[in-house]
Backbone as ProteinMPNN parsed JSONL, in Angstrom:
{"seq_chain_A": "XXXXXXXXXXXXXXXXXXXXXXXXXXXXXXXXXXXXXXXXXXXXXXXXXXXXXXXXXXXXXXXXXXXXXXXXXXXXXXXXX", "coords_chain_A": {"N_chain_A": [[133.606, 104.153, 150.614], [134.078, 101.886, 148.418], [131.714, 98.944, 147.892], [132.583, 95.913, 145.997], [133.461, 93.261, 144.97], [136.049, 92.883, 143.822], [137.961, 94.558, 144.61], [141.499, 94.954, 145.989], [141.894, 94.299, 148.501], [139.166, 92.292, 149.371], [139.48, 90.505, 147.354], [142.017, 88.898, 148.966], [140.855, 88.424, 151.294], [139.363, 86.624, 149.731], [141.184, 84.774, 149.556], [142.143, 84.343, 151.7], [139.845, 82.731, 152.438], [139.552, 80.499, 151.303], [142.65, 79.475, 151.776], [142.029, 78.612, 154.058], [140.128, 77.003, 154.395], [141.213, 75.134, 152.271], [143.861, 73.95, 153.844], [142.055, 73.153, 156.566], [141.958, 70.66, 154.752], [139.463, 70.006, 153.488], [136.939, 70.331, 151.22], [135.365, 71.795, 148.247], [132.977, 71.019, 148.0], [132.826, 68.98, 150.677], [132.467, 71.152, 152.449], [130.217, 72.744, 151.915], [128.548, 70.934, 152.022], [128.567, 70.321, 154.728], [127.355, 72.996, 156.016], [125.034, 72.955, 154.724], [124.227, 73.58, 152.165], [124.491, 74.8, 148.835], [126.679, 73.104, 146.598], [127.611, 75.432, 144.869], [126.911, 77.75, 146.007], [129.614, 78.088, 147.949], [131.331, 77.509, 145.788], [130.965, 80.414, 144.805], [130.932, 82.264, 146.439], [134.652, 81.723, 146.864], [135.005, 82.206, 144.524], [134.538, 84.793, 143.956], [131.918, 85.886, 143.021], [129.993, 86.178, 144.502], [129.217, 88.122, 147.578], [130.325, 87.655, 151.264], [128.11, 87.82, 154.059], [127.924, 89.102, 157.739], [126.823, 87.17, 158.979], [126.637, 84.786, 157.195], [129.49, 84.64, 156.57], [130.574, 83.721, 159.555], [129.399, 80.972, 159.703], [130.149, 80.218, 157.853], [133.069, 79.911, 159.02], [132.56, 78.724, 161.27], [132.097, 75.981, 159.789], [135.277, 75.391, 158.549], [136.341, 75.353, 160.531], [137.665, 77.882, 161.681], [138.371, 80.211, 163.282], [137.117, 83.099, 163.786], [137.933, 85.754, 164.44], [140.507, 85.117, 164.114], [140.661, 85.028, 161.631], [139.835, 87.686, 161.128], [141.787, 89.068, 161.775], [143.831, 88.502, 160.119], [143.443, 89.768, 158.374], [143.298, 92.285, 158.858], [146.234, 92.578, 158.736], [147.326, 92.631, 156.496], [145.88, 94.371, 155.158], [145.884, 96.756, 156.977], [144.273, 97.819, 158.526]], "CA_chain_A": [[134.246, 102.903, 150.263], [133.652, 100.845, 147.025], [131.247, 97.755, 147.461], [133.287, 95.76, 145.355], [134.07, 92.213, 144.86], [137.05, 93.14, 142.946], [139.414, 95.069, 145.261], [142.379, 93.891, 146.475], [141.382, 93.503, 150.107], [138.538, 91.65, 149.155], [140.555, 88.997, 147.069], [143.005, 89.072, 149.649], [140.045, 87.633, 152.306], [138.633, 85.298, 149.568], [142.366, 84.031, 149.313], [142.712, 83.859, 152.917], [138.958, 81.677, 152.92], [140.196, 78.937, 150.09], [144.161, 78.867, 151.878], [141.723, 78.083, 155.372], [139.54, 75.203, 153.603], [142.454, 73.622, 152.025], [144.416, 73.905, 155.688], [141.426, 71.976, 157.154], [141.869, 69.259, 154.174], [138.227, 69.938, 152.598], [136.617, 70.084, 149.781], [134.002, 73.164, 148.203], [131.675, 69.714, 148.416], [132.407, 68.945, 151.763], [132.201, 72.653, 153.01], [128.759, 73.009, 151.432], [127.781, 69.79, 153.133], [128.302, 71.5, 156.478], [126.833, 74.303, 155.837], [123.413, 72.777, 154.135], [124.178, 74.612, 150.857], [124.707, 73.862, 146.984], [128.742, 73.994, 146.364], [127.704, 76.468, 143.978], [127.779, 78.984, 146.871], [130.934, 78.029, 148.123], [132.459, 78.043, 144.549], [130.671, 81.793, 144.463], [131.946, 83.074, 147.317], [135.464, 81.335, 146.759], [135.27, 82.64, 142.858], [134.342, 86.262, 144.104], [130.823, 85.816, 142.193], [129.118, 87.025, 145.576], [129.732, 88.4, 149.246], [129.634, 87.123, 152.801], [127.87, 88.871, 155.129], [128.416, 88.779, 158.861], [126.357, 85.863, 159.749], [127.376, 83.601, 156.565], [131.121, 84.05, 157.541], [130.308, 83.205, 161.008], [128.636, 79.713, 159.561], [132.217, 79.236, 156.947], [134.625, 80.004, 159.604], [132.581, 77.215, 162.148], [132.389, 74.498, 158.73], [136.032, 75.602, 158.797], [136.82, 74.909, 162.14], [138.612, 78.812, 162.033], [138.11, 81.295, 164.297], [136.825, 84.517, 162.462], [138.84, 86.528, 165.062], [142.172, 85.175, 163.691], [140.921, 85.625, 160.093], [139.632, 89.046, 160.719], [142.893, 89.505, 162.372], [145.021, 88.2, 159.053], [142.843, 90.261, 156.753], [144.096, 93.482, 159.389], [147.799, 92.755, 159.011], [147.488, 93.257, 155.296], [145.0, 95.915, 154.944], [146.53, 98.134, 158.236], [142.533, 99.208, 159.097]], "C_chain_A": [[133.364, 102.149, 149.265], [132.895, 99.359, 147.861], [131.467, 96.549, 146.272], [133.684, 94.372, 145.609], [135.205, 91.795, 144.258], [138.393, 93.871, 143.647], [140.191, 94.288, 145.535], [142.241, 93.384, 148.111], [140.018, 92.76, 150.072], [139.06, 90.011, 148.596], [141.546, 88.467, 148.06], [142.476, 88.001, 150.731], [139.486, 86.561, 151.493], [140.139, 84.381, 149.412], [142.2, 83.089, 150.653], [141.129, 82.702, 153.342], [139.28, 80.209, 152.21], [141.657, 78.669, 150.582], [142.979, 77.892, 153.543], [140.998, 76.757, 155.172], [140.419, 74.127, 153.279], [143.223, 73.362, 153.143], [143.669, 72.868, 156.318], [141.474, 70.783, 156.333], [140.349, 69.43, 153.56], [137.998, 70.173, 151.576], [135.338, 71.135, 149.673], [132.531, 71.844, 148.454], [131.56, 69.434, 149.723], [132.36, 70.098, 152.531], [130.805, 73.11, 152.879], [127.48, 72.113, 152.117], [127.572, 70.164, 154.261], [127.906, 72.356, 156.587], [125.176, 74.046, 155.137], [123.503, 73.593, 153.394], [124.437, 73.813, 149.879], [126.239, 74.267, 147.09], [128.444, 74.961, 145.531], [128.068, 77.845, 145.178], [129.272, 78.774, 147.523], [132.016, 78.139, 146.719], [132.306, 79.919, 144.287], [130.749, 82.614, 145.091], [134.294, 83.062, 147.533], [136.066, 82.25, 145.491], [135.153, 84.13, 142.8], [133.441, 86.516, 142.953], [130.053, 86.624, 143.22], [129.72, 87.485, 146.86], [129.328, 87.517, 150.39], [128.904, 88.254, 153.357], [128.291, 88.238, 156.4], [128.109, 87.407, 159.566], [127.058, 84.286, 158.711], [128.961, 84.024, 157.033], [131.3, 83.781, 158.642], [130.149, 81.605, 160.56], [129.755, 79.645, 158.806], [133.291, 78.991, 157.734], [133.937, 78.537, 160.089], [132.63, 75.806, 161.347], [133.9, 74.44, 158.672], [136.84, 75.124, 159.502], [137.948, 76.541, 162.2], [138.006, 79.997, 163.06], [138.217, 82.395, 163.608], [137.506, 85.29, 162.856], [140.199, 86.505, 164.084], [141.68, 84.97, 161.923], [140.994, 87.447, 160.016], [141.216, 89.944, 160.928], [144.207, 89.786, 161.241], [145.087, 88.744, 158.061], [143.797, 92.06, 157.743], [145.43, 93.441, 159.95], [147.862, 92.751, 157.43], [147.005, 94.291, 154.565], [145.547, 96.818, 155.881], [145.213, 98.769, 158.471], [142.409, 97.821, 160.451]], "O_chain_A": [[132.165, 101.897, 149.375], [133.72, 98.689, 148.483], [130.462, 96.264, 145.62], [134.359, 94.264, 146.633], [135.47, 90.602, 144.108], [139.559, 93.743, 143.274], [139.989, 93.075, 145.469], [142.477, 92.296, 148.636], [139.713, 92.601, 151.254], [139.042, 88.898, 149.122], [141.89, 87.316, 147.79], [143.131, 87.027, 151.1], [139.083, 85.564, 152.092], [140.002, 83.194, 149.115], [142.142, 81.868, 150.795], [141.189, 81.969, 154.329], [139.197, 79.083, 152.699], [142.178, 77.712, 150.009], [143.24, 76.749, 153.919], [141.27, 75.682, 155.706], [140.519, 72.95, 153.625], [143.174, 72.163, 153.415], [144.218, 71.819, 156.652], [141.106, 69.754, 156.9], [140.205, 68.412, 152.881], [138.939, 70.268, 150.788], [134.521, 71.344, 150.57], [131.431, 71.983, 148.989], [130.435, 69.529, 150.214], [132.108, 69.759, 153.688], [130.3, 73.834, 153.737], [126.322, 72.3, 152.489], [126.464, 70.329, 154.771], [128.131, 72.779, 157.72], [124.318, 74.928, 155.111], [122.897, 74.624, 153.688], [124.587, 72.591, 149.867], [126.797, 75.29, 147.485], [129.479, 75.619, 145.425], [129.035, 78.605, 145.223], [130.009, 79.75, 147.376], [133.123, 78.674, 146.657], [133.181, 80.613, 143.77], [130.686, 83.77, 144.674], [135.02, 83.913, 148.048], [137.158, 82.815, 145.426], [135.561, 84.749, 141.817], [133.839, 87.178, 141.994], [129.498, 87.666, 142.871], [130.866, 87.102, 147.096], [128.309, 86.833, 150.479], [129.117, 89.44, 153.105], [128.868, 87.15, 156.421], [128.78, 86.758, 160.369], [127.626, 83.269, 159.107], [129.409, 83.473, 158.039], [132.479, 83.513, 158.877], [130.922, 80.886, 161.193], [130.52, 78.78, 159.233], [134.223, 78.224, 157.49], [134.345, 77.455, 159.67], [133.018, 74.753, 161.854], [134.202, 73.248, 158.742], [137.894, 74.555, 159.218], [139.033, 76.377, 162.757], [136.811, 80.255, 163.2], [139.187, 82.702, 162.916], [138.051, 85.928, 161.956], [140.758, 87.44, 163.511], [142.564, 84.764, 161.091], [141.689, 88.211, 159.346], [141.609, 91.004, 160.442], [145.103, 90.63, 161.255], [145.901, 88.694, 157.139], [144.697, 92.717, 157.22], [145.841, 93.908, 161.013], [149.043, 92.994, 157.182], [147.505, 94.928, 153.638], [145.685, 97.932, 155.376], [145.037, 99.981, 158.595], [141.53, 97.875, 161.311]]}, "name": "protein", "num_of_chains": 1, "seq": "XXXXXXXXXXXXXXXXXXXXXXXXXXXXXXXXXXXXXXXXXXXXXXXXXXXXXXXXXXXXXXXXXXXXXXXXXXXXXXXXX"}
């Protein structure tokens, strides 16, 4: 499997992290605020400039307020893995 910030199941999950931000009403400023970061990473994970790993999407879903379950869940009803 491709490492790839470019597939379509990749865009697919940074879709489904920018439809869950705007859902809660926030802002890449106030997301970054909760998280003790520069908005630049939230625009560069948003912009598909860089990756999450397991622990930063753990720390977006809880600034979030989403439950990573029911993302991981939304990303495996469009991928089928």
């Amino acid at each position: 499997m491709t490492k790839s910030l470019h597939t379509p199941e990749y865009e697919h999950f940074r879709g489904l992290l920018v439809a869950a931000r705007e859902q809660a009403g926030l802002t890449q400023v106030e997301v970054s605020a909760r998280l003790g970061r520069p908005q630049s990473f939230v625009a560069k994970y948003e912009g598909g400039e860089r990756r999450l790993d397991v622990v930063e999407l753990l720390e977006v879903c809880s600034a979030l307020g989403v439950n990573p379950h029911k993302l991981i869940d939304d990303m495996q009803v469009r991928t089928g893995v």
